[in-house]
N, C-alpha and C positions, 0 to 999 in steps of 0.2 A: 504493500500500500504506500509506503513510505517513497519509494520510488516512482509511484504513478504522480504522489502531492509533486515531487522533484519536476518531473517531466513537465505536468499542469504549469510550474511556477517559471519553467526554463520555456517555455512557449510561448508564454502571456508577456514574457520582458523582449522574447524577437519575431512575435510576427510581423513583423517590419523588416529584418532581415533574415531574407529564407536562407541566404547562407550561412548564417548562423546557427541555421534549424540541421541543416546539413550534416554540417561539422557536429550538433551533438549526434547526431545518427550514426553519424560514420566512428566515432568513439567509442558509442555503445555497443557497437558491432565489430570493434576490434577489439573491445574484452568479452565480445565473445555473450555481449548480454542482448539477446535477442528479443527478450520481455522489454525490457526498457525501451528498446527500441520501435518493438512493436504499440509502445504506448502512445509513444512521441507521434510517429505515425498517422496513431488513428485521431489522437484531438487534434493530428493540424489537418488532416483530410477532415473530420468535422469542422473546421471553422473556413478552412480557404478552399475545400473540393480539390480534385484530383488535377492539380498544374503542373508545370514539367520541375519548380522545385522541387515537388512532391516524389516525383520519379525518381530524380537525378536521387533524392535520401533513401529511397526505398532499394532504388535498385542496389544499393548496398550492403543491404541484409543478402541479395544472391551471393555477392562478392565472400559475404562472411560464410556463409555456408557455406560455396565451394572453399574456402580456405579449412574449413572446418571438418572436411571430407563427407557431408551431409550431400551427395551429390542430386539425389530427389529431390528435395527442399532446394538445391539451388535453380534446378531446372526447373521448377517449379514457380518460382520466384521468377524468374528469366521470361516465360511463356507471359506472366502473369502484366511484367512490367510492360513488354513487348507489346502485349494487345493493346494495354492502356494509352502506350506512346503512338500507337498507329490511331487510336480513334480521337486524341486529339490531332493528329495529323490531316486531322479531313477539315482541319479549318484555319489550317497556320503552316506555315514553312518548317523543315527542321532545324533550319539554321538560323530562324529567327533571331534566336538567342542560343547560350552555350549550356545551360539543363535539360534541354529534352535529347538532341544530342548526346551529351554524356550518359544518359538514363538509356537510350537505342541502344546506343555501342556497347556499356555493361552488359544490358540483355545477352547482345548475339555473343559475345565476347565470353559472358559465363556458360554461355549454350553450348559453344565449341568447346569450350574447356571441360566441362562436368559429364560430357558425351566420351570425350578422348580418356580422361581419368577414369570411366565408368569400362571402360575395355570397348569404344565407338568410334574409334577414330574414324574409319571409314565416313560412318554418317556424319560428325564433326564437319570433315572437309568439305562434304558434299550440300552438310546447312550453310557453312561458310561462303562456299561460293555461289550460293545462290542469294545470298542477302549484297553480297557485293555485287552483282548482275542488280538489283532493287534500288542500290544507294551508291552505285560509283562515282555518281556527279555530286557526292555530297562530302560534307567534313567528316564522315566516319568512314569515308574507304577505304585510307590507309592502315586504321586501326584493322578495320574485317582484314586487309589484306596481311596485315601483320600476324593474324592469328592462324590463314593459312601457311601464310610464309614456319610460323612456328611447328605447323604439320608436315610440311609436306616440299620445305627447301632444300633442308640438308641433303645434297646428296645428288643434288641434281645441278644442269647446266645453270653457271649464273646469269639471272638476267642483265639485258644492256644497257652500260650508261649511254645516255642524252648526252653529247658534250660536245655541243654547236657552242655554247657558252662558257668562257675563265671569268673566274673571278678574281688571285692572284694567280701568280708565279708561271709554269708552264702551259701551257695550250693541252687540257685534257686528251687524251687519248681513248679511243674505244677498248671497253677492255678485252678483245683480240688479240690488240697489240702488246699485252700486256704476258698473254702465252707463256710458258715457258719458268713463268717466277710465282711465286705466293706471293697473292695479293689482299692485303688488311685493309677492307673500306670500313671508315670514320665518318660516319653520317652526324653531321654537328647544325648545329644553330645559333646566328649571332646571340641570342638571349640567353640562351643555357649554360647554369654555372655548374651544372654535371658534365658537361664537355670540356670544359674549362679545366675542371680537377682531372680525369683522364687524359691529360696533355701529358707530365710528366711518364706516365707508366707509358704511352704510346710510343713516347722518346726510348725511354730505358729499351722498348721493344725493337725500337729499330734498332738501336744499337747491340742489341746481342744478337740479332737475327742479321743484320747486314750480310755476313757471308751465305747464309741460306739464300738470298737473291730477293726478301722481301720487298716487296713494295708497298708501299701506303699512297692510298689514295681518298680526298677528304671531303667528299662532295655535301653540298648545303645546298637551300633553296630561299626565295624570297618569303614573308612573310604579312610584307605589308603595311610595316612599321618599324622605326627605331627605338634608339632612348626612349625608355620612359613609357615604353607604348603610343610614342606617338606617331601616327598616320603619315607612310611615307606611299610615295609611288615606284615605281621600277628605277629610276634616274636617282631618285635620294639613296634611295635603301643600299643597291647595288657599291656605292662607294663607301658606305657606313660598314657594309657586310666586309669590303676589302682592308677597311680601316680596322675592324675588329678582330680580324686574320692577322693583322701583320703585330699589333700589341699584345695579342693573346697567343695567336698557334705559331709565332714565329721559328719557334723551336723545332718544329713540322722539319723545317728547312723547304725545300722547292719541288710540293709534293701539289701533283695535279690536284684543283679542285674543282670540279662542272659544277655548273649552277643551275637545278631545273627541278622544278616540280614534280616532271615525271618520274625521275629517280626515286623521290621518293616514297613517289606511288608505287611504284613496280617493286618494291623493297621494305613496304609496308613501312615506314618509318614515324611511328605516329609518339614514339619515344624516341629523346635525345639524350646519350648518345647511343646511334646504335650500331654497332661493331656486326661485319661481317666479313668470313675468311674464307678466300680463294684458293684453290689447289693452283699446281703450273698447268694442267689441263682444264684448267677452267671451269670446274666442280667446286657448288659450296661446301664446303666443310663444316663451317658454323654458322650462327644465324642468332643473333645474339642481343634482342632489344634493351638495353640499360649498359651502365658501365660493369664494366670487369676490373680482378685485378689483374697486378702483372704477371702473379703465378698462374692464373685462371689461361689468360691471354698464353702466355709461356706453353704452357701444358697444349694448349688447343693446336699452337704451330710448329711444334714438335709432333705433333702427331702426324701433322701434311705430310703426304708421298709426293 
């Protein structure tokens, strides 16, 4: 009971900021208290109906219970949020704003996962790519695409970089030309201070791996804005993104970087940073969304034939 007066009293001070309402959800559901959570929940769907804040904090109880290995409950969860975010859908954009989006993506995202964990990979892959066929013009592609990429990459031919466009240093190259050597793509972003801390380790990498023939390649995209979030176009951004290259990843040294959206669509890259490793046959090896360490990294190129 004690816990409900809590929830009641932690509502009533933020309906005014539903990310406030979020953040306690997503608390409650990384200790794993699913009551509390469910409480929170139901008085704020009592007082504001079911909006895509509402979603984005729900769909997080899936998240907990796949983490939780409860993998019914999260599909469960996933189906449940999924219908909700498509019937609001018949009367708004999804990229209106950035809650029902995040609320979609969890869905499929827990859906592929609590399928593959459940011994489904198969159908995993096969829900995966059909929601990405539904939503690829949208801000959750790369995510869907990222979760097939996590099924069904390793192992296979990697796909092509875009590299009509540099940003610094060399004039990218297709990685064709690249044949013959391991190649460690660094998928970064001028705003990411996880890229940022993975600078170091990528350094120490080149340098113990230089004789293996590695190659680092560090492609980024536009985003839209600078500093601060503020609203740039292709012309501002493009020399901000080159300025932030040469202060931050200068240590890289004169490592190709293309600059294209596509990439990192085709590479699912909907986290930064996201590390992925090429055989000299041109086979992924790894597929790797967030940072690693250097043993992690180490261990992985060591393993390449």
């Amino acid at each position: 009971m004690r816990k409900v007066v809590v929830a009641s009293l932690l509502l009533a001070s933020v309906a005014s900021a539903a990310s406030l309402f979020v953040a306690a959800v997503t608390q409650a559901v990384a200790g794993r208290d699913f009551k509390t959570a469910g409480s929170m929940l139901n008085l704020y769907r009592g007082q504001h109906g079911v909006n895509a804040e509402y979603l984005e904090a729900y769909s997080w109880v899936g998240r907990g219970e796949l983490f939780a290995k409860n993998y019914q409950a999260a599909l469960d969860n996933a189906a449940d949020v999924r219908q909700l975010c498509l019937k609001l859908l018949t009367s708004r954009k999804l990229d209106a704003e950035s809650s029902l989006p995040t609320a979609l993506g969890a869905s499929i995202e827990v859906t592929g996962q609590a399928l593959t964990a459940d011994g489904q990979r198969d159908q995993a892959v096969s829900f995966l790519r059909a929601e990405l066929v539904k939503w690829r013009t949208t801000s959750i592609a790369a995510r869907i695409q990222k979760n097939i990429n996590l099924l069904s990459l390793e192992g296979k031919p990697a796909p092509p970089l875009e590299v009509t466009r540099g940003v610094v240093g060399p004039q990218p190259r297709p990685l064709t030309a690249h044949l013959g050597h391991p190649v460690l793509l660094f998928f970064w972003a001028h705003w990411c201070s996880d890229c940022k801390q993975e600078i170091p380790i990528i350094q120490r990498i080149q340098a113990a791996y230089k004789t293996k023939g590695l190659e680092v390649i560090a492609p980024t995209q536009h985003y839209g804005y600078v500093a601060a979030g503020e609203n740039a176009p292709v012309a501002v951004e493009t020399p901000y993104i080159a300025k932030t290259f040469a202060q931050y990843y200068a240590g890289l040294g004169k490592v190709e970087t293309p600059l294209s959206e596509a990439n990192f669509a085709r590479y699912g890259v909907s986290t930064t940073p996201t590390l992925a490793l090429i055989n000299s046959a041109g086979i992924v090896t790894l597929y790797h969304p967030g940072a690693m360490t250097f043993e992690e990294l180490s261990a992985a190129i060591r393993a390449v034939r």
